[in-house]
LOPAKOL-588968 format. One record per residue (C-alpha): residue in three letters; x, y, z; residue number from 0. Coordinates in nm, 4 decimals. Each point is the difference from the previous one (the first is absolute). Layout:
N
<node "ALA" <X Y Z> NUM>,
...
***
This chain:
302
<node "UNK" <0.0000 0.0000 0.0000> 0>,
<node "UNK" <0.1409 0.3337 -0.1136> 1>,
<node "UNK" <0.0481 0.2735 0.2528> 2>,
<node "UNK" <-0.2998 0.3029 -0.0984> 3>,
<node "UNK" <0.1113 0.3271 -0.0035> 4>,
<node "UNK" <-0.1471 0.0861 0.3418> 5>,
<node "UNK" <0.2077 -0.2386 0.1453> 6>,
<node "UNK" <0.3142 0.0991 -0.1815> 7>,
<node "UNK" <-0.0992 0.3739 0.1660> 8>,
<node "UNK" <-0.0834 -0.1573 0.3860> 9>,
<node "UNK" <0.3244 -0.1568 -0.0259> 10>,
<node "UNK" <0.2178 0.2600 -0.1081> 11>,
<node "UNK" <-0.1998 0.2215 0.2781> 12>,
<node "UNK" <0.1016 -0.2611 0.2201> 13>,
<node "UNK" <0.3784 0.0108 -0.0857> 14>,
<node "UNK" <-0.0090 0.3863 0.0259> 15>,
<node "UNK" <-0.1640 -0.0046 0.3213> 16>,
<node "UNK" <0.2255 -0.2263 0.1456> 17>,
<node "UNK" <0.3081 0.2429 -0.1222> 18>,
<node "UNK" <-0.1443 0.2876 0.1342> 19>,
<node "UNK" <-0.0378 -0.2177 0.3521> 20>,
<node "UNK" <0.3527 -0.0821 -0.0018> 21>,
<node "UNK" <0.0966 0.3396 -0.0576> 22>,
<node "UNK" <-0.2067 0.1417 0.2672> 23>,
<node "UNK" <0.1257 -0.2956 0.2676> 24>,
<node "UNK" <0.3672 0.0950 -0.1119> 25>,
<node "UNK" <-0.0954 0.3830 0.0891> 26>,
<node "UNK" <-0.1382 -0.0864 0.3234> 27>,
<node "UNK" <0.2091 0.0742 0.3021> 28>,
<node "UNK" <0.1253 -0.2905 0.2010> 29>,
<node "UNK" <-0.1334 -0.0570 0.3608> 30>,
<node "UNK" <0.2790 -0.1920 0.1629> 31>,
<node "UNK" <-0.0986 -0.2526 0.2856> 32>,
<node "UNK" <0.1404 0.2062 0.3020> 33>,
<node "UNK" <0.0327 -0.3228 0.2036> 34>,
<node "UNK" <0.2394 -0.1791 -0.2504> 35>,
<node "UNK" <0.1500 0.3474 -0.0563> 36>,
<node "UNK" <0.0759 0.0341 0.3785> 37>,
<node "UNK" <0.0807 -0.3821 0.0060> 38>,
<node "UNK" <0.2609 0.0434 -0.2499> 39>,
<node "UNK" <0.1588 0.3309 0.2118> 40>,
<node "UNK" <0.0266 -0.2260 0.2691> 41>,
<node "UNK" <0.4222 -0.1459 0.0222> 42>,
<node "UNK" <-0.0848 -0.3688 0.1254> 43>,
<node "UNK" <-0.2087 -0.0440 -0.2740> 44>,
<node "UNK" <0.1973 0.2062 -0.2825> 45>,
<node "UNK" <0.2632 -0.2197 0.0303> 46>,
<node "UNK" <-0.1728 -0.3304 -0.0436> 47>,
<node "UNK" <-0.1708 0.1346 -0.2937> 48>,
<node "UNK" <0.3220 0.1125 -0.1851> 49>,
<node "UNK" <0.0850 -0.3240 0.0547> 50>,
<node "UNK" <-0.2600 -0.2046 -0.1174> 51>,
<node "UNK" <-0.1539 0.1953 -0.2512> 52>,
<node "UNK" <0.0917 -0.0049 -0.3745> 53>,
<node "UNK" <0.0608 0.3440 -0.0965> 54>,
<node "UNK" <0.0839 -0.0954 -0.3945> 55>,
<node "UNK" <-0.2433 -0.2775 -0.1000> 56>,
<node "UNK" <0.0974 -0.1716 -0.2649> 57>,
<node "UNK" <-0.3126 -0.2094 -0.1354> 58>,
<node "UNK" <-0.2523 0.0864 -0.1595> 59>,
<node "UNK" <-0.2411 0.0150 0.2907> 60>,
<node "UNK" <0.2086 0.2607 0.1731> 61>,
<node "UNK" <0.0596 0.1810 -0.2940> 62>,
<node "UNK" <-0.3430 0.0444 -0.0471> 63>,
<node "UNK" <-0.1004 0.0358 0.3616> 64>,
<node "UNK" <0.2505 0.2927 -0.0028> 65>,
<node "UNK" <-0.1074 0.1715 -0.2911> 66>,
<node "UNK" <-0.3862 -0.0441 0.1241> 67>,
<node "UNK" <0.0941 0.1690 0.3606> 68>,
<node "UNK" <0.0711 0.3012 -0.2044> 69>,
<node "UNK" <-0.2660 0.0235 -0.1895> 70>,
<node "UNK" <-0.3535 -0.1119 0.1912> 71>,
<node "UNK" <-0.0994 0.1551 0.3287> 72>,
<node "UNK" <0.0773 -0.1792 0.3573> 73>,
<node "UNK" <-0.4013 -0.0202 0.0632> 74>,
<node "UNK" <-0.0122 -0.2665 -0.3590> 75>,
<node "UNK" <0.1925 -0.2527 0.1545> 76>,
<node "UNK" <-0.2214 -0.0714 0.3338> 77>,
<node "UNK" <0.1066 -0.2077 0.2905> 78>,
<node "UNK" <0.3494 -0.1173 -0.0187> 79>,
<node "UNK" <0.1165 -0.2936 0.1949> 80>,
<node "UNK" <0.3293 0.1558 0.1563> 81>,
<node "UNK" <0.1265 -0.2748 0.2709> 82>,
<node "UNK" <-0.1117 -0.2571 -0.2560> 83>,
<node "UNK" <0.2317 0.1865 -0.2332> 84>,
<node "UNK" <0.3015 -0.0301 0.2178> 85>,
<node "UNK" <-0.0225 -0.2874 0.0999> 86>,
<node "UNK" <0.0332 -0.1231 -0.3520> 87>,
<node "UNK" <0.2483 0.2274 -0.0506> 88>,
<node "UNK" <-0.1725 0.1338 -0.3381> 89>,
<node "UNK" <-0.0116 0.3957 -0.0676> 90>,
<node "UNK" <-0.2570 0.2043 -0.0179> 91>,
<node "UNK" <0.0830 0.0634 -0.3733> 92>,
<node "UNK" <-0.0416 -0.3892 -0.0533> 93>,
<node "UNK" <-0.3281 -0.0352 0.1284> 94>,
<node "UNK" <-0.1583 0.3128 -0.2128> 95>,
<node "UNK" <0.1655 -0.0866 -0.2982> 96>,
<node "UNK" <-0.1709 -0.3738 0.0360> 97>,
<node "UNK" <-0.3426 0.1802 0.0707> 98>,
<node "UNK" <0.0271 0.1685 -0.3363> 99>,
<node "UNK" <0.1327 -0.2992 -0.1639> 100>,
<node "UNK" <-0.2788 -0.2240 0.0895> 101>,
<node "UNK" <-0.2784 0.2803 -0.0470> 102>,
<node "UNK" <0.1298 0.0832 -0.3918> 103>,
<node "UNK" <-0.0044 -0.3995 -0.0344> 104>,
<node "UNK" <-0.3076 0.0110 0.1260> 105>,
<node "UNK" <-0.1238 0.2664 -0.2858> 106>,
<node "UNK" <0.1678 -0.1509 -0.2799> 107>,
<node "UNK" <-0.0995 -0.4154 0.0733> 108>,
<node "UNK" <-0.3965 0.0882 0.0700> 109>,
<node "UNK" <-0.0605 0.1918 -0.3725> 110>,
<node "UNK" <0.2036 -0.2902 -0.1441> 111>,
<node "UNK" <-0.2340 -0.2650 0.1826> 112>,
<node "UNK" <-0.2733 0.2290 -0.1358> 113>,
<node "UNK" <0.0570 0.0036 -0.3206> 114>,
<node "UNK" <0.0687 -0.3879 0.0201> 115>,
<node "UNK" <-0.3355 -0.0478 0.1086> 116>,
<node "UNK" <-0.1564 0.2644 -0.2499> 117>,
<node "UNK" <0.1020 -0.2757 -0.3015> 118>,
<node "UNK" <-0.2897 -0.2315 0.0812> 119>,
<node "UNK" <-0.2071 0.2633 0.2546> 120>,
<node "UNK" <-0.1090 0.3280 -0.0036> 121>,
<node "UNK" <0.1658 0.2410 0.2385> 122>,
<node "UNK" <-0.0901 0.3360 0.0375> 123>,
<node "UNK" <0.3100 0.2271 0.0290> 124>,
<node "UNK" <-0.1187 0.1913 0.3412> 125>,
<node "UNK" <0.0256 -0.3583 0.1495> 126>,
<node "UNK" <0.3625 -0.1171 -0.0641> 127>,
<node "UNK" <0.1112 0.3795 0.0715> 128>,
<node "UNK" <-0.1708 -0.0009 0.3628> 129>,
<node "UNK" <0.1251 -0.3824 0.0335> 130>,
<node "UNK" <0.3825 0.1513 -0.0889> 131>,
<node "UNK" <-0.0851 0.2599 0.2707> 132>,
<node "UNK" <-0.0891 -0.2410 0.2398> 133>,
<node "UNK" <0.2629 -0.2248 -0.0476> 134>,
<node "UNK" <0.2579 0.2443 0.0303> 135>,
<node "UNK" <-0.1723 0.1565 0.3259> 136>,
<node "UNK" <0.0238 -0.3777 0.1535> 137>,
<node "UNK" <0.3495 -0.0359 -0.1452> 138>,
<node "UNK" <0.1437 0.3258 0.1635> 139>,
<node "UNK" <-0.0718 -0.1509 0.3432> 140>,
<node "UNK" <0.1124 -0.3695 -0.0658> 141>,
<node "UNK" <0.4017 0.1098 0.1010> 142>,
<node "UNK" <-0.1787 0.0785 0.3160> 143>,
<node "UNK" <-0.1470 -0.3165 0.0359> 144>,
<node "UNK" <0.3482 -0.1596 -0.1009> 145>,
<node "UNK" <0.2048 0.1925 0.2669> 146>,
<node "UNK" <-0.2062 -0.0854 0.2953> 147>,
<node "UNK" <-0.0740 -0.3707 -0.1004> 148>,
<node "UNK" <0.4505 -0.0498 -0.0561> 149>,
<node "UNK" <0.0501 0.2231 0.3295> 150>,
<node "UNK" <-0.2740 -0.2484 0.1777> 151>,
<node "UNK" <0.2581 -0.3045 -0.1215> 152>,
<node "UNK" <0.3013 0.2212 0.1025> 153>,
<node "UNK" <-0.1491 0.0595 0.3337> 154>,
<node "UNK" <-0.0123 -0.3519 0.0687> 155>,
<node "UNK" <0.3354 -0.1214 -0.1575> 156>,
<node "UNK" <0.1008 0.3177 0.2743> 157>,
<node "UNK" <-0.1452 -0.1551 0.2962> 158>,
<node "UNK" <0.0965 -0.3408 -0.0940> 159>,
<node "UNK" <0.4121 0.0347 -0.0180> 160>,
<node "UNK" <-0.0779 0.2884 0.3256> 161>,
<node "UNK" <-0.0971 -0.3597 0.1906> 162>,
<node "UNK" <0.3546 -0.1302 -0.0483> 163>,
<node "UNK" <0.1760 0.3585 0.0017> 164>,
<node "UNK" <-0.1583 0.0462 0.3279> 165>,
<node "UNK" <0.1530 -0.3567 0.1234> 166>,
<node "UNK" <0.3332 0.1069 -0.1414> 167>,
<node "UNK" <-0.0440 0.2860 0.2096> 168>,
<node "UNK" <-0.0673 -0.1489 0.3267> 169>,
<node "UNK" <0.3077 -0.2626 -0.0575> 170>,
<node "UNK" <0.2146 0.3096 -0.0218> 171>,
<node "UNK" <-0.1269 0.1999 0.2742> 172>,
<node "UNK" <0.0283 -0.3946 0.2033> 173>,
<node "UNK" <0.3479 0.0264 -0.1349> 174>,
<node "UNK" <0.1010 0.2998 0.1505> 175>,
<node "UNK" <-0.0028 0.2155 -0.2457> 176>,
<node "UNK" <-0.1192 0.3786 0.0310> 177>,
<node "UNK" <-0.3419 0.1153 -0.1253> 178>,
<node "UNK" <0.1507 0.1424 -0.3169> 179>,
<node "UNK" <0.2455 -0.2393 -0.0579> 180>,
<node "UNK" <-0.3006 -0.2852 0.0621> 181>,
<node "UNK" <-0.1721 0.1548 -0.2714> 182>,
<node "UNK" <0.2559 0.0503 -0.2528> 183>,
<node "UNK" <0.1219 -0.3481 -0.0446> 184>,
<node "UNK" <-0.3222 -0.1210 -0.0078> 185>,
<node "UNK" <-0.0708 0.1728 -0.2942> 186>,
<node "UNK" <0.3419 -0.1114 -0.1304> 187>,
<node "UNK" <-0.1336 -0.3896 -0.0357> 188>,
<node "UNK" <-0.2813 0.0701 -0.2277> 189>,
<node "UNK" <0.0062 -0.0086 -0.4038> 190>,
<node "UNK" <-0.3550 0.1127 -0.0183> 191>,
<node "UNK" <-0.1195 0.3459 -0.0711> 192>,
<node "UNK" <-0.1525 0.0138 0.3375> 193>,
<node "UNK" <0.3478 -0.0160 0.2022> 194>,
<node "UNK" <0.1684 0.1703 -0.3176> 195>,
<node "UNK" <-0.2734 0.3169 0.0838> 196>,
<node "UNK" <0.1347 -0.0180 0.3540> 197>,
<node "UNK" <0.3252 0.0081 -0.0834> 198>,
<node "UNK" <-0.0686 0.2650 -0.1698> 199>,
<node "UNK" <-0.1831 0.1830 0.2794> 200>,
<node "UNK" <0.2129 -0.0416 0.2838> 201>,
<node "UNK" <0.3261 0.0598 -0.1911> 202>,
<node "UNK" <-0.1464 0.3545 -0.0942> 203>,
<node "UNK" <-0.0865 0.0537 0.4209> 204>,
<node "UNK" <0.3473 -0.0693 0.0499> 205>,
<node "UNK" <0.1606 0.2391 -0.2299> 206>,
<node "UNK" <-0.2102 0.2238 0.1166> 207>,
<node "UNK" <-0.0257 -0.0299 0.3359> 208>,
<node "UNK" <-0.3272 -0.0818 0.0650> 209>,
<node "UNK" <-0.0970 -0.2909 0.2463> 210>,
<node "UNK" <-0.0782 -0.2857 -0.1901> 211>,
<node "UNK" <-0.3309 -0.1236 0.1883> 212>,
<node "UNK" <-0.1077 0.4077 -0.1549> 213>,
<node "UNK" <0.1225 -0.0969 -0.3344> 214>,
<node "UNK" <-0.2349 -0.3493 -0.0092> 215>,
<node "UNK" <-0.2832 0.1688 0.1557> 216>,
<node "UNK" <0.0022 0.3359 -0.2576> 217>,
<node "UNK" <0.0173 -0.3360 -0.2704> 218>,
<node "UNK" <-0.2833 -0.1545 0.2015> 219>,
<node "UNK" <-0.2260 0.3011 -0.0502> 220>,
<node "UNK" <0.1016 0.1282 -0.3414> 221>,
<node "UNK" <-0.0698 -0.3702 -0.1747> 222>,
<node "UNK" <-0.3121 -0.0658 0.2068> 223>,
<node "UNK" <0.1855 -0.2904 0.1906> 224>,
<node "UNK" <-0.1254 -0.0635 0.3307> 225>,
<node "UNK" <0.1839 -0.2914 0.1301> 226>,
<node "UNK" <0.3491 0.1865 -0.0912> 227>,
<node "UNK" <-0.1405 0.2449 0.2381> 228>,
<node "UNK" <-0.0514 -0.2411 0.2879> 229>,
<node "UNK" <0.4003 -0.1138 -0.0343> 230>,
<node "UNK" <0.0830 0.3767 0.0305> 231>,
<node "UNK" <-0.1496 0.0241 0.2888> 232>,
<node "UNK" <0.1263 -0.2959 0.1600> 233>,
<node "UNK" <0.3858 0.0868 -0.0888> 234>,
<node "UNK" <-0.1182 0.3446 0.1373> 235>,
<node "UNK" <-0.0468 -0.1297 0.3079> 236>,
<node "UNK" <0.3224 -0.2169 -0.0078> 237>,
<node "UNK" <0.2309 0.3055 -0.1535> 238>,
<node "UNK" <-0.1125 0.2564 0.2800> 239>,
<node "UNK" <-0.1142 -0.1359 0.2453> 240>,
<node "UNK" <0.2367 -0.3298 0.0036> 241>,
<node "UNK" <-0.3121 -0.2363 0.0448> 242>,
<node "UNK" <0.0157 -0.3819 -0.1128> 243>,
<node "UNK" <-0.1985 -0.0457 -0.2927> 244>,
<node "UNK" <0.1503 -0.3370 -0.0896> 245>,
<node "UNK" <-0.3332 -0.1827 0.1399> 246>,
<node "UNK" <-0.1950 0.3067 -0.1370> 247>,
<node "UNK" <0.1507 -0.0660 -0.3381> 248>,
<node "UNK" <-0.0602 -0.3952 -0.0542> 249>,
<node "UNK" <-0.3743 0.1001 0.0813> 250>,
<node "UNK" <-0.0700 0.2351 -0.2492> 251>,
<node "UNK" <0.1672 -0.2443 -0.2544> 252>,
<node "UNK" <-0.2154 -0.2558 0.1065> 253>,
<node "UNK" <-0.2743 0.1905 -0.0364> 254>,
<node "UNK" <0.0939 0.1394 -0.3824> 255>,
<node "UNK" <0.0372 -0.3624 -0.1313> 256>,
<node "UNK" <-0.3437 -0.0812 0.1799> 257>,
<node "UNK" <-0.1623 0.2919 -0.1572> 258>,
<node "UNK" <0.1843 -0.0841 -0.3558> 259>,
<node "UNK" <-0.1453 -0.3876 0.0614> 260>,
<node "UNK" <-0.3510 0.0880 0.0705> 261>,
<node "UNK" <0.0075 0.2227 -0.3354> 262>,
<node "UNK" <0.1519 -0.2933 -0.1848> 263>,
<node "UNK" <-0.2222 -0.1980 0.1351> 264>,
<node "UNK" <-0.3464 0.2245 -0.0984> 265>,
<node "UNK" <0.2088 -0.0010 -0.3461> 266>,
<node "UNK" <-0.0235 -0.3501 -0.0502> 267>,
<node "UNK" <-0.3398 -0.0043 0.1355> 268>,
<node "UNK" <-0.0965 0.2425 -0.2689> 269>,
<node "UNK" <0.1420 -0.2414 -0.2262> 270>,
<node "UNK" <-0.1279 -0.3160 0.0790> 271>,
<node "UNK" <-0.3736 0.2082 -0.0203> 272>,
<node "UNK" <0.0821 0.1156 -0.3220> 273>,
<node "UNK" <0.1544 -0.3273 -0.1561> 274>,
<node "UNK" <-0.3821 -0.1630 0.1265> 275>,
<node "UNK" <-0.1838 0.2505 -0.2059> 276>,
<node "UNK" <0.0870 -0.1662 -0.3801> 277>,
<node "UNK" <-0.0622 -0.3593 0.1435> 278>,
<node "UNK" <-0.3410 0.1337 0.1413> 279>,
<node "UNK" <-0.1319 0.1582 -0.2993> 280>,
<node "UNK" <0.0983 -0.2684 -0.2040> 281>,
<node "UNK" <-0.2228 -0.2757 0.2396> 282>,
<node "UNK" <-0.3232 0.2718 -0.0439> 283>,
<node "UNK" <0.0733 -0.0227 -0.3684> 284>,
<node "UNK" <0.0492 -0.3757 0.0087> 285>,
<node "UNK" <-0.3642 -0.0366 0.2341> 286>,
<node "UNK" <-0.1735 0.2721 -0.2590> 287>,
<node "UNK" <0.1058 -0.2343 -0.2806> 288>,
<node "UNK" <-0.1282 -0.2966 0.1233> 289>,
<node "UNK" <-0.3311 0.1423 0.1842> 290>,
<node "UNK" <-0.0848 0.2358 -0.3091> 291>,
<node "UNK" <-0.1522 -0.2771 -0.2349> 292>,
<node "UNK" <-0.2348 -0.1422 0.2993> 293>,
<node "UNK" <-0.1228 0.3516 0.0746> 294>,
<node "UNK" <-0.0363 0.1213 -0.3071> 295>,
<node "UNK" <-0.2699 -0.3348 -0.0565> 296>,
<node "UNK" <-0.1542 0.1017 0.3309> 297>,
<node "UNK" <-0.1036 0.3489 -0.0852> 298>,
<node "UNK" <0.0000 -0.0510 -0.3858> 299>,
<node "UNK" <-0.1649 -0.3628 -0.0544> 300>,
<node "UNK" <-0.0102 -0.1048 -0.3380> 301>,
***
């Protein structure tokens, strides 16, 4: 079906409405977030940031991210998920640029699928163009989705090697070993990214001064990680006040792997419920089969 000249005139109204848009948004003023804006002021935090943010990207994604920072307002982007962010150590620039990735995928697959399905049915124009629309509103928030559901799994891989840092910990501190010390060659015996992070983290606190137990808990709090927060307050207690935390210790790393096995265990739960479902459906379909030809002669006698 051949585009009328009406539509040829909507569309190119379209276009030139959505230039004039992008004009206006690149005029607009920007209204900086004055809580980041003071967060980034702040020196424990300005530090860690220099450090783990990528201040070049080099992919595409951060390319693109960077360029789209300039040019679209801070109130486009809505609700970004900033611990979930640093935890995964991915910039800012990263997750934008794979926001506007997925949303111009989004407006360039649904008119294809369209126009697939216009060879054997008719489909009005306004319809694919809203379903592009939609598609790219629902594709502009999937990164979001994406970040929280991988920080969820790095959450847990974090609380499950904190169990056995935690025990590496309290051998130390049985050892003799001072509060810093305990916690420095604990995180020496890890190859994960978990004791890698602490490494990390404490060797910073050291350089510059700062008491380590501060260092984990300002960690703690930026990445949303609760039980890191717990062992800074227990080492607290043992680096100023001298108290033994060696029987403290072994309890909260029982209690970590407990909590990891009862989520295991509601995981394989899950499964085992979901792995019933097929074989379920498939003895309904089996019964319907067999059952249909009686009660179809019931109601329907010949």
């Amino acid at each position: 079906m051949m585009p009328t000249s009406l539509q040829i005139l909507i569309l190119s109204g379209l276009l030139v409405g959505a230039g004039v848009a992008l004009l206006a948004a690149r005029l607009v003023p920007a209204q900086p977030d004055l809580v980041n804006a003071l967060d980034r002021l702040a020196p424990s935090s300005r530090v860690r940031r220099a450090l783990d943010a990528d201040p070049t990207p080099t992919d595409l994604s951060g390319r693109i991210g960077v360029r789209a920072m300039r040019l679209l307002p801070a109130g486009v982007w809505g609700p970004v998920p900033l611990r979930e962010l640093r935890l995964l150590r991915r910039p800012v620039a990263v997750f934008y640029g794979q926001k506007v990735l997925y949303a111009l995928a989004a407006l360039a697959i649904v008119p294809v699928l369209g126009w697939l399905v216009s060879l054997s049915l008719p489909v009005p124009w306004p319809i694919t163009a809203a379903a592009g629309l939609v598609g790219a509103i629902v594709m502009w928030f999937a990164p979001n989705y994406d970040v929280r559901v991988e920080a969820k799994a790095a959450r847990a891989d974090f609380t499950r090697s904190l169990g056995s840092y935690v025990d590496l910990v309290a051998l130390e501190r049985n050892g003799g070993a001072g509060a810093r010390q305990a916690l420095e060659n604990a995180a020496q015996i890890g190859d994960s990214w978990v004791f890698q992070r602490l490494r990390e983290e404490l060797g910073r606190s050291r350089w510059s001064g700062q008491a380590p137990w501060d260092a984990l808990a300002s960690l703690a709090d930026e990445l949303g990680l609760p039980d890191l927060a717990d062992l800074a307050d227990i080492m607290r207690l043992s680096g100023e006040e001298g108290a033994q935390v060696y029987a403290t210790l072994r309890a909260r790393s029982t209690s970590l792997r407990s909590a990891v096995l009862a989520i295991e265990t509601t995981k394989a739960n899950e499964a085992n419920e979901r792995i019933a479902i097929p074989g379920n459906l498939l003895a309904m379909i089996f019964i319907a089969i067999m059952l249909g030809p009686a009660i179809f002669r019931l109601f329907f006698p010949t």
